[in-house]
C-alpha positions, 0 to 999 in steps of 0.5 A: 131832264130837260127838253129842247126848245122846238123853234119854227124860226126856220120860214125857208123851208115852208115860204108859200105858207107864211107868205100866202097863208094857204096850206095848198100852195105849200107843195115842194117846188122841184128846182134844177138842182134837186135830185129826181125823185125815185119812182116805184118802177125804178126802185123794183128795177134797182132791186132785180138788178141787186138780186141778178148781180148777186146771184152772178157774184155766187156762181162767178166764185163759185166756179172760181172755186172750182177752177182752183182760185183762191177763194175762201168756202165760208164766203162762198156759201155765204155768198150762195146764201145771200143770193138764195135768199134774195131770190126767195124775197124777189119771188114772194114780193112777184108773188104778192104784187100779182096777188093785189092786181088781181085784187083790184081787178076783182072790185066792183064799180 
């Protein structure tokens, strides 16, 4: 089996390196076309929204169900499940992040 070659020809992806020659000056520059860089608070944000729209999403057919829609009762209660269980995992990593505050907050200096 043969292995491919690896080529470091590509010097436009670390410039600070080969031109100054120094590992620090190697950090990414962020230009006006990159997209941000997503943050923690932004990522949990994005998660509670998932896990409220998903559990809307059961209840609404749910009660669309209910009102005689034309719903399927598999996917209903696949639905419900998801948002169950979505729920349960907020609740653990709530859970989990309050644990470590509380962690940090009993450290000595």
């Amino acid at each position: 089996m043969a292995v491919p070659s690896i080529s470091f020809d590509n010097y436009a992806l670390f410039p600070s390196i080969v031109t100054a020659g120094r590992v620090r000056d190697a950090m990414p520059v962020i230009t006006q076309g990159d997209p941000p860089i997503p943050t923690f608070s932004a990522f949990l944000s994005e998660a509670m929204g998932n896990t409220v729209a998903t559990d809307y999403e059961s209840k609404a057919s749910g009660i669309d169900l209910l009102l005689g829609g034309e719903q399927d009762l598999h996917s209903i209660l696949i639905a419900q499940q998801k948002a169950e269980t979505l729920l349960n995992l907020t609740v653990q990593i709530r859970n989990k992040m309050v644990e470590s505050y509380q962690e940090v907050m009993r450290m000595q200096i």
